[in-house]
C-alpha positions as MATLAB code, in Angstrom:
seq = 'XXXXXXXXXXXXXXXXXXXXXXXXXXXXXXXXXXXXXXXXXXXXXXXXXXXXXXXXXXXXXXXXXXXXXXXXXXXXXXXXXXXXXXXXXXXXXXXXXXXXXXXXXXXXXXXXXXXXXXXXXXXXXXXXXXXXXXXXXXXXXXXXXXXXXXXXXXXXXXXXXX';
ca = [
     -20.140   16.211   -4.748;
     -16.945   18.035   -3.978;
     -17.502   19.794   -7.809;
     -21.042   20.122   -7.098;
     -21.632   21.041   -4.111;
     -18.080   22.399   -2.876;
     -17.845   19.323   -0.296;
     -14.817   18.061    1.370;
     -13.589   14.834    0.351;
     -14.433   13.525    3.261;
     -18.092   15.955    3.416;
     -18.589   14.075   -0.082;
     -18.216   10.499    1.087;
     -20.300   10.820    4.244;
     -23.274   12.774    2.507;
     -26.499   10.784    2.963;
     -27.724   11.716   -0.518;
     -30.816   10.971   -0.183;
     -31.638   13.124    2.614;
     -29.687   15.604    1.089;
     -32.000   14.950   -2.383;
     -35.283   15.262   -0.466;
     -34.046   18.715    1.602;
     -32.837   20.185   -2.288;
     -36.121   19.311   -3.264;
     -37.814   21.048    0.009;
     -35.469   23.824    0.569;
     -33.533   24.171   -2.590;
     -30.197   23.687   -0.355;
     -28.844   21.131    1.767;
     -27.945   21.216    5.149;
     -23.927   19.972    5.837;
     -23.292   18.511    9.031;
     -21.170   15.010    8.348;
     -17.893   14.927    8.108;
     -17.156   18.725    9.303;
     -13.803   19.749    9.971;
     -13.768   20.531   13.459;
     -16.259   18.127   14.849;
     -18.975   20.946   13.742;
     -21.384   18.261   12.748;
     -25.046   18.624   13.497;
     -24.129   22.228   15.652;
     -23.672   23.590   12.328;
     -25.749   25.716   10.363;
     -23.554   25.348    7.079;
     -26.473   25.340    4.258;
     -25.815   25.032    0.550;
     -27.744   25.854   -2.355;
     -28.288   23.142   -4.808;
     -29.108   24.670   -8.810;
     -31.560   21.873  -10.874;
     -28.184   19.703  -12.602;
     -26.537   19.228   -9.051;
     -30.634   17.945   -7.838;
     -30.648   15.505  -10.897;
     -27.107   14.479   -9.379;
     -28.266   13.750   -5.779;
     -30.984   11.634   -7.730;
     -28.389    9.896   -9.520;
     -26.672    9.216   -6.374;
     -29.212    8.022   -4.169;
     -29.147    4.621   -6.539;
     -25.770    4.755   -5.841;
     -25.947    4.890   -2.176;
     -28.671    2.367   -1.997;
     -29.514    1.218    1.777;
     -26.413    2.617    2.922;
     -26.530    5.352    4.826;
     -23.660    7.455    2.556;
     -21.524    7.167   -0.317;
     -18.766    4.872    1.430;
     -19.015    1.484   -0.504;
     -20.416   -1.446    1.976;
     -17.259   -3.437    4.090;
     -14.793   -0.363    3.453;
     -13.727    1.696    6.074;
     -13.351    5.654    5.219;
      -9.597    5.134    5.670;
      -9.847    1.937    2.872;
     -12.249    3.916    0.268;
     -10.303    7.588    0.159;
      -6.813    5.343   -0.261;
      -9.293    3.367   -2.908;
      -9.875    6.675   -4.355;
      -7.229    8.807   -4.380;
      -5.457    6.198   -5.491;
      -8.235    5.987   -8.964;
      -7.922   10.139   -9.136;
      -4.141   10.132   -8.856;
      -4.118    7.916  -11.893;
      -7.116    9.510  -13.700;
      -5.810   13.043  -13.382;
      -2.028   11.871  -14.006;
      -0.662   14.811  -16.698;
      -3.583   17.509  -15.975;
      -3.404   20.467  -13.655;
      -5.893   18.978  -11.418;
      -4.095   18.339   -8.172;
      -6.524   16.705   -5.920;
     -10.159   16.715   -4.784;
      -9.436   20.243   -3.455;
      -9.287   21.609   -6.482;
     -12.983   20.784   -7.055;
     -13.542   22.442   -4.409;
     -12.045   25.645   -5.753;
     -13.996   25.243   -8.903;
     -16.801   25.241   -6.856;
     -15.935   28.502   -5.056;
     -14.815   30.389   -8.062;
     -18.262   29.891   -9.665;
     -19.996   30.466   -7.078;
     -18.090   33.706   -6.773;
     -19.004   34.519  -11.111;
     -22.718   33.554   -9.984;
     -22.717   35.961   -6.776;
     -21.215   38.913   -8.305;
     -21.277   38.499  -12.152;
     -17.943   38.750  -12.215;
     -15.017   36.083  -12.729;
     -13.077   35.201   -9.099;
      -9.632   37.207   -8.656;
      -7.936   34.087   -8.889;
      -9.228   33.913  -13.009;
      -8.446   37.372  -14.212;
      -5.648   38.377  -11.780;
      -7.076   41.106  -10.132;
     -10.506   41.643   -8.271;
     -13.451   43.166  -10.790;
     -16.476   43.530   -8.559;
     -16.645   46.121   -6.652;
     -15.501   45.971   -2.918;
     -18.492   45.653   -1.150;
     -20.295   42.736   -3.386;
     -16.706   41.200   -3.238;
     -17.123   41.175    0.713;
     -20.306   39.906    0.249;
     -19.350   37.351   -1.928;
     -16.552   36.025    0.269;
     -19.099   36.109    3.397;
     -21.310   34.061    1.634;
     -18.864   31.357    0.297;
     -16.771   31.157    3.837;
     -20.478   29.919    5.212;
     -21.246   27.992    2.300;
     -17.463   25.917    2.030;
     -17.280   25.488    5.866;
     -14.810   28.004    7.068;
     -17.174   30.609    7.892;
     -14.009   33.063    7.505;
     -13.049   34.535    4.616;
      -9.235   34.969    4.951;
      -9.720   31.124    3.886;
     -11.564   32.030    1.083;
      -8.418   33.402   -0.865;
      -6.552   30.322   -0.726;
      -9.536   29.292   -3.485;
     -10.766   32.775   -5.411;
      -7.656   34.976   -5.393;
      -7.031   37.963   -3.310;
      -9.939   40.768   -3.308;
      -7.021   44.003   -3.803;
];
């Protein structure tokens, strides 16, 4: 979900997917509210949009998640299943560039950024190719959509808009 849907780790883990399925389904987004930074939670109004292969994911997932009500496996902790994890990703990703989680996340944002403006992010080619205003736009739209609701943030995952 952190690819997918530009979740937090944490976001990710504590997603009930299958209320997230059924609002995809309704709304064609889903509503983010567990595991905000910030203790956010259900005050926010953090929506994002979910394309048909991240739906058939959600679907996937709810058979993963079962009764539970999120992704954490049953009798772990958070704390126990992100150690459990990073610990599997650390070992999976050992001798790619893929740092962490985060960088998911940045995936995410960057194309997000292609599909908003047409364009490849900054961070990709360098320099900023859209023009300035759908590049503000852009940014707007993924600071709501990854949480931060800022978009000095957004740089640290699409490059700088000069």
């Amino acid at each position: 979900m952190t690819r997918q849907l530009g979740l937090r780790f944490k976001e990710a883990c504590l997603l009930d997917v299958r209320k997230a399925a059924a609002q995809a389904r309704q709304f064609g987004r889903i509503k983010v509210t567990r595991g905000a930074k910030g203790g956010r939670g259900d005050r926010s109004d953090r929506w994002v949009p979910v394309d048909g292969e991240t739906q058939r994911i959600l679907d996937k997932a709810t058979q993963l998640q079962a009764s539970e009500k999120n992704l954490i496996p049953p009798g772990m902790s958070y704390r126990q299943w992100r150690d459990h994890a990073y610990n599997r990703w650390r070992k999976a990703t050992r001798g790619t560039s893929i740092d962490g989680f985060h960088d998911m996340r940045a995936a995410y944002a960057c194309e997000r950024y292609q599909g908003i403006t047409g364009c490849p992010a900054p961070v990709i080619t360098g320099e900023r190719q859209a023009s300035k205003s759908l590049d503000s736009r852009a940014r707007m739209i993924l600071a709501h959509e990854l949480g931060h609701n800022r978009t000095d943030v957004v740089a640290a995952y699409i490059g700088s808009s000069r």
